[in-house]
MOPAC internal coordinates of N, CA, C and O (Angstrom, degrees):
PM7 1SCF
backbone

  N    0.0000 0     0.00 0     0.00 0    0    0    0
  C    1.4485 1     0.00 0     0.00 0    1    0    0
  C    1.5277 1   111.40 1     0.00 0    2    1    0
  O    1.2310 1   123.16 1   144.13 1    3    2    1
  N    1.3510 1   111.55 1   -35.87 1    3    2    1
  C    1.5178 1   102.94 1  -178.99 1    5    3    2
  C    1.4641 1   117.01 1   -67.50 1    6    5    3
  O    1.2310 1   117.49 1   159.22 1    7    6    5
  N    1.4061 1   122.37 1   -20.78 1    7    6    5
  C    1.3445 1   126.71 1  -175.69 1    9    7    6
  C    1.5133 1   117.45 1   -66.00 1   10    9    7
  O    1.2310 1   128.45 1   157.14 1   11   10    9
  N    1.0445 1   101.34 1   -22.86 1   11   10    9
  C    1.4502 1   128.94 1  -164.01 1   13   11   10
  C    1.7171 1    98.63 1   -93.45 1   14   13   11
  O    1.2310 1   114.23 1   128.65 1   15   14   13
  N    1.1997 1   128.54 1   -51.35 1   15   14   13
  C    1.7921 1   126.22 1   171.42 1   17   15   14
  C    1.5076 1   100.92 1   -60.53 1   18   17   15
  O    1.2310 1   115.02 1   138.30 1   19   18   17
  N    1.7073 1   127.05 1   -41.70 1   19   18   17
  C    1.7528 1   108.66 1   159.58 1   21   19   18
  C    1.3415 1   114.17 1    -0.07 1   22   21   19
  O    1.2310 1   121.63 1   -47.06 1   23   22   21
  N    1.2565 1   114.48 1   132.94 1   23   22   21
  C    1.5398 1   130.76 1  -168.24 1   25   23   22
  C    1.8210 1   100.85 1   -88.68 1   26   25   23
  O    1.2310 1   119.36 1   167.25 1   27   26   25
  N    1.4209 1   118.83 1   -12.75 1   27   26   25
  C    1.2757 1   137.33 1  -159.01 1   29   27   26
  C    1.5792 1    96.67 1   -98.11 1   30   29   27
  O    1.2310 1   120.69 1   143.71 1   31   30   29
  N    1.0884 1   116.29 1   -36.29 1   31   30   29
  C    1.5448 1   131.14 1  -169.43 1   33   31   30
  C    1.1919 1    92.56 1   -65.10 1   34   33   31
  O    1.2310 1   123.08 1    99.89 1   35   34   33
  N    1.7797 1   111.70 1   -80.11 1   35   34   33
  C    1.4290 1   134.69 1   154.02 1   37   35   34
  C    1.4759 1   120.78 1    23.83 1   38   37   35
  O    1.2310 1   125.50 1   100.20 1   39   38   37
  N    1.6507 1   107.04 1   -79.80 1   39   38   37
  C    1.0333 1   114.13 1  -143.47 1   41   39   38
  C    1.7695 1    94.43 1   -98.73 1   42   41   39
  O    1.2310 1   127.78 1   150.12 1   43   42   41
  N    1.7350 1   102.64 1   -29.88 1   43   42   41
  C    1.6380 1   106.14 1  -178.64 1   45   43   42
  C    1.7956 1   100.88 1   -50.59 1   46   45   43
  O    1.2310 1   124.20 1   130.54 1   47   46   45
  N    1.1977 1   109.54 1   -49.46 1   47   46   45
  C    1.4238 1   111.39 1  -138.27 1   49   47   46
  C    2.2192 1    82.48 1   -87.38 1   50   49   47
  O    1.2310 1   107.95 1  -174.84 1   51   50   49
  N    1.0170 1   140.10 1     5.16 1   51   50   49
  C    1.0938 1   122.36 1  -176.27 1   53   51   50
  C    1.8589 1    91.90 1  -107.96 1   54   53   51
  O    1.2310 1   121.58 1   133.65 1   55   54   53
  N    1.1968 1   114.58 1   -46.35 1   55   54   53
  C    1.4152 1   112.40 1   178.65 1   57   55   54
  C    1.5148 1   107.49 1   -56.06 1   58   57   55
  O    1.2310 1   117.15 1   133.44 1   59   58   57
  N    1.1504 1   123.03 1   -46.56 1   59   58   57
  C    1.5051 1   123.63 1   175.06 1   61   59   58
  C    1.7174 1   127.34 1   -55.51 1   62   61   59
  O    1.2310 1   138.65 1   159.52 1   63   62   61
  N    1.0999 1    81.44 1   -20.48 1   63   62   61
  C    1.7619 1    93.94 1   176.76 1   65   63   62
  C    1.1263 1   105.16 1  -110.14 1   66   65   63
  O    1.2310 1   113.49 1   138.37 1   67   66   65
  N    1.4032 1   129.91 1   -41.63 1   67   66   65
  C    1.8815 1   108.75 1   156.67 1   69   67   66
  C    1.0083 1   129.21 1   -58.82 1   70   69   67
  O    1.2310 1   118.35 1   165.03 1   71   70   69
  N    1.3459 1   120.75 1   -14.97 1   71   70   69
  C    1.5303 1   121.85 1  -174.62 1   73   71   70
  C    1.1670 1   123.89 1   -96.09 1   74   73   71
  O    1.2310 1   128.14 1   156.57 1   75   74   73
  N    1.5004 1   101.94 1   -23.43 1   75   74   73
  C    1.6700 1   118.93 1   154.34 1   77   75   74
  C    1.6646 1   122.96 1   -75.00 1   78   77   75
  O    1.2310 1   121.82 1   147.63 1   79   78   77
  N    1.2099 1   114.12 1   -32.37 1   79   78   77
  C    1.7400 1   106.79 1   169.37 1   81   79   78
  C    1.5782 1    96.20 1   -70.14 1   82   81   79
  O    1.2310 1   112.43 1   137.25 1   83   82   81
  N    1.7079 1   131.89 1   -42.75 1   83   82   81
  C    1.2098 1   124.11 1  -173.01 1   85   83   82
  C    1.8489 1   128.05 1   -42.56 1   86   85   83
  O    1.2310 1   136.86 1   127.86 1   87   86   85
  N    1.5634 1    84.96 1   -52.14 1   87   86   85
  C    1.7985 1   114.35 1   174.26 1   89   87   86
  C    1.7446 1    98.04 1   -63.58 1   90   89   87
  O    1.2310 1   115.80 1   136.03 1   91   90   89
  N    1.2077 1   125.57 1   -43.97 1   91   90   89
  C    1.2565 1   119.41 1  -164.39 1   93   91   90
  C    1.6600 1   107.29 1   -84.60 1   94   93   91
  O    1.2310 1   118.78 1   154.22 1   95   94   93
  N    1.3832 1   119.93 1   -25.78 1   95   94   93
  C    1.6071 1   112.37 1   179.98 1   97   95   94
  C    1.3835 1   107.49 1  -100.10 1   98   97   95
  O    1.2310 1   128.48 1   168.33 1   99   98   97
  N    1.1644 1   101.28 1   -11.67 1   99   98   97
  C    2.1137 1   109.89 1   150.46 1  101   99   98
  C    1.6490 1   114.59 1   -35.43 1  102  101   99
  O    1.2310 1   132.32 1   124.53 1  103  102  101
  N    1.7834 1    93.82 1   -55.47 1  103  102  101
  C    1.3754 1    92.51 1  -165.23 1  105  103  102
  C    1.2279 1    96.89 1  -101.35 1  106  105  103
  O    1.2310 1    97.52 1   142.20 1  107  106  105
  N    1.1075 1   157.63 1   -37.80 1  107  106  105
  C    1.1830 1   125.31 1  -176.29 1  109  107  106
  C    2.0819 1   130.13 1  -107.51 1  110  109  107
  O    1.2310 1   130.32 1  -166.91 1  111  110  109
  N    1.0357 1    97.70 1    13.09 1  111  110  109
  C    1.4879 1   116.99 1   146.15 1  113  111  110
  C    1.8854 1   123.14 1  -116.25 1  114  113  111
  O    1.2310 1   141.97 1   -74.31 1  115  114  113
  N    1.7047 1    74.95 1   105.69 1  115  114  113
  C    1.9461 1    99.15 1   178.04 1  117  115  114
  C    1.2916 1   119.00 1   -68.33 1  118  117  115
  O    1.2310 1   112.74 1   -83.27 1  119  118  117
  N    1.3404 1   131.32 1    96.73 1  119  118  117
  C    1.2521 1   133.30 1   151.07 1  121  119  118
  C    1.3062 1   124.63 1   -54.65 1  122  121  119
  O    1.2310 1   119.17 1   -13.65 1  123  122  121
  N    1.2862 1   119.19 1   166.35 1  123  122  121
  C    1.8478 1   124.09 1   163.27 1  125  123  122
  C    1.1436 1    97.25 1  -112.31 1  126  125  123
  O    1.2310 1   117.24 1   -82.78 1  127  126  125
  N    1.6808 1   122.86 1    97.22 1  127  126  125
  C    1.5785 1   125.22 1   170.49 1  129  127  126
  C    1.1790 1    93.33 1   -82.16 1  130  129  127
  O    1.2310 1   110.92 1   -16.00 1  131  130  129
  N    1.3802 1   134.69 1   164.00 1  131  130  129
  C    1.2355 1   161.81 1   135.59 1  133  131  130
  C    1.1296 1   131.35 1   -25.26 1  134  133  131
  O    1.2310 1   134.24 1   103.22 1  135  134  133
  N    2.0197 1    90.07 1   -76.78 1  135  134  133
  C    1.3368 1   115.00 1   141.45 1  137  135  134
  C    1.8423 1   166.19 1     3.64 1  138  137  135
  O    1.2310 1   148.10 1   109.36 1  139  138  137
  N    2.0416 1    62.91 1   -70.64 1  139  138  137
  C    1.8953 1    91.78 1  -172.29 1  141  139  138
  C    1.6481 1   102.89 1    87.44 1  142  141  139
  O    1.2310 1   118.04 1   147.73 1  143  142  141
  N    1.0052 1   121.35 1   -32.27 1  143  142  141
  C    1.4317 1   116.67 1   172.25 1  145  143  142
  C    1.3713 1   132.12 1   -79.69 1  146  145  143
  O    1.2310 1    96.82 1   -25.73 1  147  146  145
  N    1.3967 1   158.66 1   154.27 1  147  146  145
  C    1.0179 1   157.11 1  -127.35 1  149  147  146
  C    1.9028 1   104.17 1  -147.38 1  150  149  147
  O    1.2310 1   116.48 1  -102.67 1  151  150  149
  N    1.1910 1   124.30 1    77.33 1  151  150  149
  C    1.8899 1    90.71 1   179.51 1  153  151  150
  C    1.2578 1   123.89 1   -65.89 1  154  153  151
  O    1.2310 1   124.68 1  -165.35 1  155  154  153
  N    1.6130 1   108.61 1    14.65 1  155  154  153
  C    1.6554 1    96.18 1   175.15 1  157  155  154
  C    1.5771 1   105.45 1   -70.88 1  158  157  155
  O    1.2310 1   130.17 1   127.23 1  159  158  157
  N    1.4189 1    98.00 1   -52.77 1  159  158  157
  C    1.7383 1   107.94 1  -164.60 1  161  159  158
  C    2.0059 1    96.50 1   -62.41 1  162  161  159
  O    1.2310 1   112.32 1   137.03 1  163  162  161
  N    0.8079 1   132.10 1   -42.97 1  163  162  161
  C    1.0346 1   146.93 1   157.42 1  165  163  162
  C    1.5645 1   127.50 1   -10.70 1  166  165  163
  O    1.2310 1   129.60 1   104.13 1  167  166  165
  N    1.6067 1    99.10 1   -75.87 1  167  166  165
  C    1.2540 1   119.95 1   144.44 1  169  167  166
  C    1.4784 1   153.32 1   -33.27 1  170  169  167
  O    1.2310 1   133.24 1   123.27 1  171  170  169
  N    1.7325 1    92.03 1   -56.73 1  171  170  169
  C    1.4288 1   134.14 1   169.35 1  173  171  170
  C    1.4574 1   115.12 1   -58.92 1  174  173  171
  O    1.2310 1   116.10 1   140.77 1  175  174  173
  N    1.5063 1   125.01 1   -39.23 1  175  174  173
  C    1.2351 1   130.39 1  -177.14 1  177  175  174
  C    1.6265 1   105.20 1   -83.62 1  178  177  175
  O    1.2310 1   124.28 1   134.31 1  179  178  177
  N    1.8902 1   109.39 1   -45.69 1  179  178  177
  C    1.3732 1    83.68 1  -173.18 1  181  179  178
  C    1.9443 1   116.00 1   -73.21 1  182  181  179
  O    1.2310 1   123.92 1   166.69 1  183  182  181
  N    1.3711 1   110.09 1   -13.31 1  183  182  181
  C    1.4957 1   110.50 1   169.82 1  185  183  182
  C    1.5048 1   109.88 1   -50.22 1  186  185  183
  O    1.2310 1   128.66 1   107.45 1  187  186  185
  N    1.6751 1   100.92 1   -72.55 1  187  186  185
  C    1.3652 1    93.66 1   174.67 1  189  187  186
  C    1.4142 1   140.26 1   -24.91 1  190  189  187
  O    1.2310 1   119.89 1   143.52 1  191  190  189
  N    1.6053 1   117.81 1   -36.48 1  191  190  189
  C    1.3081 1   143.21 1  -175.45 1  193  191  190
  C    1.7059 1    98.25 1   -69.13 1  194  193  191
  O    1.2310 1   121.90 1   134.57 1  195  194  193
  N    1.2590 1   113.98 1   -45.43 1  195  194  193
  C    1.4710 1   113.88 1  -140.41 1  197  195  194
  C    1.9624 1    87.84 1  -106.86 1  198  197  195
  O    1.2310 1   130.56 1   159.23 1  199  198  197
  N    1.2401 1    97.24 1   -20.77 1  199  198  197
  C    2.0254 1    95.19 1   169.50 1  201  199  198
  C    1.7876 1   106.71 1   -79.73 1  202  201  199
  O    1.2310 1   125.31 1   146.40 1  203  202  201
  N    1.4397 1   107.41 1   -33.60 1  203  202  201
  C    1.2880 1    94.26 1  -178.85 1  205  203  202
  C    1.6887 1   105.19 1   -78.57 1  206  205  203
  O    1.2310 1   122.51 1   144.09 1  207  206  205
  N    1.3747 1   112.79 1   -35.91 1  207  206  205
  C    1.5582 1    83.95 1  -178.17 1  209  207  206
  C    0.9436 1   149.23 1  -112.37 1  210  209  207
  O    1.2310 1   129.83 1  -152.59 1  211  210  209
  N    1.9321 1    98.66 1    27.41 1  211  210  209
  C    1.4733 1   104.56 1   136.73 1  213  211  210
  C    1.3884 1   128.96 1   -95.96 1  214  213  211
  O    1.2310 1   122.10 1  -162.08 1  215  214  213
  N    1.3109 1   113.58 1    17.92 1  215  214  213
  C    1.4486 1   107.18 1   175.71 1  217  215  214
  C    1.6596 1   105.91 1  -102.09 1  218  217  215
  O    1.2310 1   128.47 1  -162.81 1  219  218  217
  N    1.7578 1   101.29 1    17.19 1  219  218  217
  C    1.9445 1   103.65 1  -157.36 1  221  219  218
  C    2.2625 1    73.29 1  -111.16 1  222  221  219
  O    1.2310 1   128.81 1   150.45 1  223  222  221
  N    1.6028 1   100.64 1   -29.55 1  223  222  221
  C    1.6591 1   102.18 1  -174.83 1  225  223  222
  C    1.5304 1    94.19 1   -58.11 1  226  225  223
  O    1.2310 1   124.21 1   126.46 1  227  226  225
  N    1.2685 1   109.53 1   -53.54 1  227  226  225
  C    1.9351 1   106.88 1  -164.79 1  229  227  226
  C    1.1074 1   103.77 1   -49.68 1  230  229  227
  O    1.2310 1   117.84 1   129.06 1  231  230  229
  N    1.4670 1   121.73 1   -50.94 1  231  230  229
  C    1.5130 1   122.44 1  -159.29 1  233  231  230
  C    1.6332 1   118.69 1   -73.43 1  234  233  231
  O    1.2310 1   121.24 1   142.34 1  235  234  233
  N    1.4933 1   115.24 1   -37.66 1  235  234  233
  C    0.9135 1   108.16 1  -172.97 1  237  235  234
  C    1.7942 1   101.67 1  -112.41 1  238  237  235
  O    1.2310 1   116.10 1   153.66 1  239  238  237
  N    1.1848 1   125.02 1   -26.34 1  239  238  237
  C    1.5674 1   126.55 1   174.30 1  241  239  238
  C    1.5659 1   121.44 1   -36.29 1  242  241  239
  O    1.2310 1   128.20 1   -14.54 1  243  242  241
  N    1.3889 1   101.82 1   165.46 1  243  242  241
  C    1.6123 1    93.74 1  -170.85 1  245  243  242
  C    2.0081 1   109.38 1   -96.32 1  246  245  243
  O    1.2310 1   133.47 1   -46.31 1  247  246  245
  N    1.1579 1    91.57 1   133.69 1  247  246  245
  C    1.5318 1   101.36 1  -160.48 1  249  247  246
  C    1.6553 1    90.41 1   -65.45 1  250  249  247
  O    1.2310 1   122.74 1   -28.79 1  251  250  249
  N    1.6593 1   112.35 1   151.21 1  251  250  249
  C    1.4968 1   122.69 1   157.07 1  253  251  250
  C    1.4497 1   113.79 1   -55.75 1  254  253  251
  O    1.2310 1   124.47 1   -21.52 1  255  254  253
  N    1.4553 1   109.02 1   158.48 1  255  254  253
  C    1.8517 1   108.10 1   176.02 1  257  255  254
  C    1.2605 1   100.01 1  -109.51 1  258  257  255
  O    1.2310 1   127.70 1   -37.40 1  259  258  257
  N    1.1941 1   102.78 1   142.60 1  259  258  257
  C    1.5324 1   129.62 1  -176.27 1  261  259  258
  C    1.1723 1   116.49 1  -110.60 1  262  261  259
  O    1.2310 1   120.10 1   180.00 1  263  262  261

């Protein structure tokens, strides 16, 4: 259980799940960009990026001593 209050856990697993509703209302709520580009999906990917790799720090990083 304590591994799991990790602040690394934390923060992976909340960016990963915003960044996945982000990518997902990308695609299926149509905007009129300007653009052509979207910053949800945009957004969404670099979250995704940055939830997985701190949730890759928790898993494999070196734990504090207790």
């Amino acid at each position: 259980m304590k591994d799991v209050l990790d602040l690394r856990f934390i923060i992976g697993a909340f960016f990963l799940a915003v960044g996945i509703l982000l990518l997902l209302s990308s695609f299926l709520i149509h905007f009129n960009v300007e653009g052509g580009q979207s910053i949800d999906r945009d957004s969404g990917i670099v979250f995704i990026i940055f939830g997985l790799l701190m949730l890759a720090m928790w898993k494999f990083g070196k734990k504090g001593e207790q």
